[in-house]
N, C-alpha and C positions, 0 to 999 in steps of 0.2 A: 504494500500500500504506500503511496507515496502522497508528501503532506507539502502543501504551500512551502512556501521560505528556503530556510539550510537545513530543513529534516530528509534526507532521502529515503525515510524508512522507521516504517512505524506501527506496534501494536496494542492495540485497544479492546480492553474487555469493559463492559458495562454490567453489572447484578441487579438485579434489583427483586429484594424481598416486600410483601405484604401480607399482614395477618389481620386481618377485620373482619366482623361481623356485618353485613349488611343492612344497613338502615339509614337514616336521610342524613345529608352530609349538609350542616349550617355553611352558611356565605364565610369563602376564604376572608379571614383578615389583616389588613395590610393597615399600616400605621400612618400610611398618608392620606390623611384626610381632603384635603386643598386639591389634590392630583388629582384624586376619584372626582372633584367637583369640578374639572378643567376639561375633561373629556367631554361635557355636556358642550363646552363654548370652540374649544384646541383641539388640534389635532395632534393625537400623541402616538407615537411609536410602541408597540410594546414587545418585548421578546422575553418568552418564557421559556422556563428551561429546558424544551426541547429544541428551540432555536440556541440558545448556547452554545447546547454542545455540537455544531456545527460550525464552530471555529472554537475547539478547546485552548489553544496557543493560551490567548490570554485577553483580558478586555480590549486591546487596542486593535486586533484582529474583528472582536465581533462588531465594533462601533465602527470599523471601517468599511465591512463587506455588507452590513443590517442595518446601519440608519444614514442620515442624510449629516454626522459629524466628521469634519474634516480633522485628521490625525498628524499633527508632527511628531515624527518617531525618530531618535537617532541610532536605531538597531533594536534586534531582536532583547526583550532584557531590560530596556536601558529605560532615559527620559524621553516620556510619551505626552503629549499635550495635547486635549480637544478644544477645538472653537466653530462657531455655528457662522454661517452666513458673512463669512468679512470679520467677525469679532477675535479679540484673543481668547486666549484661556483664562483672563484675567475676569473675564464677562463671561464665564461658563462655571456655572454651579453641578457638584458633583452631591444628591443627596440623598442620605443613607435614614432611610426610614422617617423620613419627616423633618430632616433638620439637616442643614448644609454643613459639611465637614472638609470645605475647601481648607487648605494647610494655613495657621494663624502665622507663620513666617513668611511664604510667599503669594499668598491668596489667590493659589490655584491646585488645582490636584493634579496627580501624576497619574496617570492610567495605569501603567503597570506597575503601581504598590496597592494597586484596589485588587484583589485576584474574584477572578470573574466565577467559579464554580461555588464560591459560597454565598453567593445570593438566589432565591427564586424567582427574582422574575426582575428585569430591564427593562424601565420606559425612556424613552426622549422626547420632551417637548420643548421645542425651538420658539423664540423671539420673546419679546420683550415681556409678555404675559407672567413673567418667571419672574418679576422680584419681587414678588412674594417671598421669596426664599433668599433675597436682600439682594442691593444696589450691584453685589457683582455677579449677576443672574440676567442681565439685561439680555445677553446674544441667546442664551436657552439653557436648560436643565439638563440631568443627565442622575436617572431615580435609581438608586440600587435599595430592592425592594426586600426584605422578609416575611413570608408568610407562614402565620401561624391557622391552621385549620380545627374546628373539633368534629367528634364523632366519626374518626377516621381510621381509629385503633392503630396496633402498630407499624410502619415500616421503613424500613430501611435500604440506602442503595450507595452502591460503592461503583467507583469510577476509576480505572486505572489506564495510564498511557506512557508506553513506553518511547522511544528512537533516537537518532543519531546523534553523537555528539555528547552520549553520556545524561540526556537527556529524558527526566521522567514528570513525571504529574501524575499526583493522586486526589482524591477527593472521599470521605465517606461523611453519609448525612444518614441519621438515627432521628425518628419523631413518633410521638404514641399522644393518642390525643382519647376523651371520651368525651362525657356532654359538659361537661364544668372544666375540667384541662387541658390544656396542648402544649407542649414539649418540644422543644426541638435543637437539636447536638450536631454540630458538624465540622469539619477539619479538612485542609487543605494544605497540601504541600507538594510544591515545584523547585526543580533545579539544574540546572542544564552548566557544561562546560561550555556549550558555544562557541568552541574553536572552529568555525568550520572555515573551508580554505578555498579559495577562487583562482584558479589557476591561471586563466587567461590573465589577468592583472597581477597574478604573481604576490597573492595578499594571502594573511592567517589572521585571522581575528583576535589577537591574542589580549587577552585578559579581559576578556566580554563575559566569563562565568556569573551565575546569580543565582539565588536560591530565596524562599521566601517560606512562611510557614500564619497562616491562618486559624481561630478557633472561636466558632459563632454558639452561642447557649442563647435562646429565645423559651419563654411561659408565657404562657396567660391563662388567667383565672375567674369566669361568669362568676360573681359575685350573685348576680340575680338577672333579670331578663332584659336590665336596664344600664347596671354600672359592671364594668369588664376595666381588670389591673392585668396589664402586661409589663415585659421588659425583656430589652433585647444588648445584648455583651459581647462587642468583638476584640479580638487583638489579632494584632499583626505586626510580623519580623522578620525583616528580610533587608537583603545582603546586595548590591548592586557592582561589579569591579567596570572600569571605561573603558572601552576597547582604545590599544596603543598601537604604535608599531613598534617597529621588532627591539628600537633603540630608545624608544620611548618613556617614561615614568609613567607604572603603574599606579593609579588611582580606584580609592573606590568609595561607597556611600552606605551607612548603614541607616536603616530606617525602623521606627520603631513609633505602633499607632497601639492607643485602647480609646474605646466607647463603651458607655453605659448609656441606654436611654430605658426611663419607666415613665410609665404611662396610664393615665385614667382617663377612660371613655366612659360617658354618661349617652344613652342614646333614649328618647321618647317622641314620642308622635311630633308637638312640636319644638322639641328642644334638644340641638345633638350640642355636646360639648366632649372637647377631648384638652386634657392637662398633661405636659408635659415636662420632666425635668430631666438634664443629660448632661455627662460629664466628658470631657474633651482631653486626650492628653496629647501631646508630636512631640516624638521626638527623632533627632537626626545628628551623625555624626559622616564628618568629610576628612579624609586620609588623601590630601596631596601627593602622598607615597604612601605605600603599603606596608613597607617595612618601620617604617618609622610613626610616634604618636601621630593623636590626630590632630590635623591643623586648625578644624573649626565644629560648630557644633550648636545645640541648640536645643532648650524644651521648653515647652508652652503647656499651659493646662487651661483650661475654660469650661465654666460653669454655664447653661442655658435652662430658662423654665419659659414657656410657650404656653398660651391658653388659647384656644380656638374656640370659640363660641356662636352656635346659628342657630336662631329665630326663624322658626318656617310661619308665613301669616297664612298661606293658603299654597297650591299647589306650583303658582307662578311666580308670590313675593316673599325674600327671603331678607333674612339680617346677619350679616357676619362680621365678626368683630374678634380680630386679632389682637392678642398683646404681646410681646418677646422683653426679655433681661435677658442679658447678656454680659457677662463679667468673666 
């Protein structure tokens, strides 16, 4: 099997276990409230995960080949940047369940430190509609979703991908849900030597290796038919070296993210409100040279609480009323 890019070769098993009883499965939930309400007005993109895994590589692959975002890429591995329509990345929000997680250092995201298999489902919506999700959102969004489902009992599905160059990707997601809980455990880890060698040009991609390692825990808990406590925990750790040449100093970039967001959604007839508060951490370290300390460095923490609140008066007129801190 032969795969896009410097893979010539490559094997892929997919598992997938389920164990459930048959009975009615409640409306999947997704934590972004404002999105679900955008697709009434926007046009959104959406790819779930069996669109993914149609370009497993990594997110700069599926946003390249699946939506209308344009990708600066300086190699397989490396710094990836999306922008919509003529904008930079600077005007492109990257957001992780309701709440923008663009880097508090450079107020943009890297594509490939977001790894693409532990999320369930990718939307994109383009233009200005989007600052909602604040002032650097103006070119378009870019939603990395978590769904938590009930009444689905247990299952589980493992993803493995092997090929050239020393190169693997795995993936395993575990979820059990009944009519009051849902669960959901998943892990991600990719790593590739990325030496691969162009002959005609007479080039060896030398010290382009990366590795990276992902671990997503999502609950949620029906309180009763009206008020539902969720909460969703990533981290992420991963390794980036610059590809040189043969004479050149080796450089590399360590990268290191956590999230927490919990959350309370009140829903009735006419009153939905959802409350949220989430904690932010970045951090990053840069090695001019490999063998030696590193040169520079950096970590931020931020605290956010969001409240979304809508007033339905009738079928056609609505009231919403956002608030955000932000510290």
């Amino acid at each position: 099997m032969t795969i896009k890019h410097h893979f010539s070769a490559a094997l892929l098993f997919c598992f997938l276990l389920s164990f459930a009883q048959e009975k009615a499965i409640d409306t999947v939930y997704i934590f972004d409230n404002q999105l679900k309400n955008s697709k009434k007005l926007h046009k959104i993109e959406t790819l779930n995960q069996e669109d993914l895994l149609k370009n497993t590589t990594n997110l700069s692959e599926v946003l390249r080949f699946q939506s209308p975002v344009y990708i600066k890429e300086n190699g397989r591995g490396m710094v990836s940047s999306p922008s919509f329509r003529g904008t930079t990345a600077q005007q492109t929000a990257f957001v992780w369940n309701g709440i923008n997680i663009n880097s508090i250092f450079l107020g943009q995201g890297d594509v490939n430190n977001l790894n693409l298999l532990t999320y369930d489902q990718l939307e994109v919506k383009s233009g200005g509609g989007s600052v909602i999700y604040g002032s650097g959102a103006i070119g378009g969004t870019i939603h990395l979703n978590n769904e938590l489902s009930f009444n689905k009992g247990f299952n589980s599905t493992l993803f493995l991908e092997g090929g050239s160059y020393n190169t693997f990707n795995s993936f395993l997601k575990t979820s059990y849900s009944d009519d009051k809980l849902s669960i959901k455990v998943s892990g991600n880890f990719v790593k590739s030597d990325n030496d691969y060698e162009v002959p005609e040009k007479k080039y060896i991609n030398l010290n382009g290796e990366y590795d990276n390692r992902t671990f997503n825990l999502g609950a949620a808990y029906k309180i009763n038919a009206q008020n539902r406590l969720s909460w969703q925990t990533q981290f992420y750790d991963g390794e980036q070296h610059y590809p040189t040449s043969e004479f050149g100093t080796k450089t590399k970039y360590l990268s290191n993210t956590f999230r927490s967001l919990l959350a309370w959604d009140f829903n009735s007839t006419k009153i939905n409100n959802s409350f949220k508060v989430a904690y932010l951490q970045d951090d990053f370290q840069y090695f001019d040279n490999i063998d030696q300390p590193k040169s520079s460095g950096g970590s931020g923490e931020s605290f956010l609480a969001k409240n979304d609140f809508n007033y339905f008066f009738n079928n056609q007129l609505a009231f919403n009323l956002i608030t955000e801190y932000h510290f």
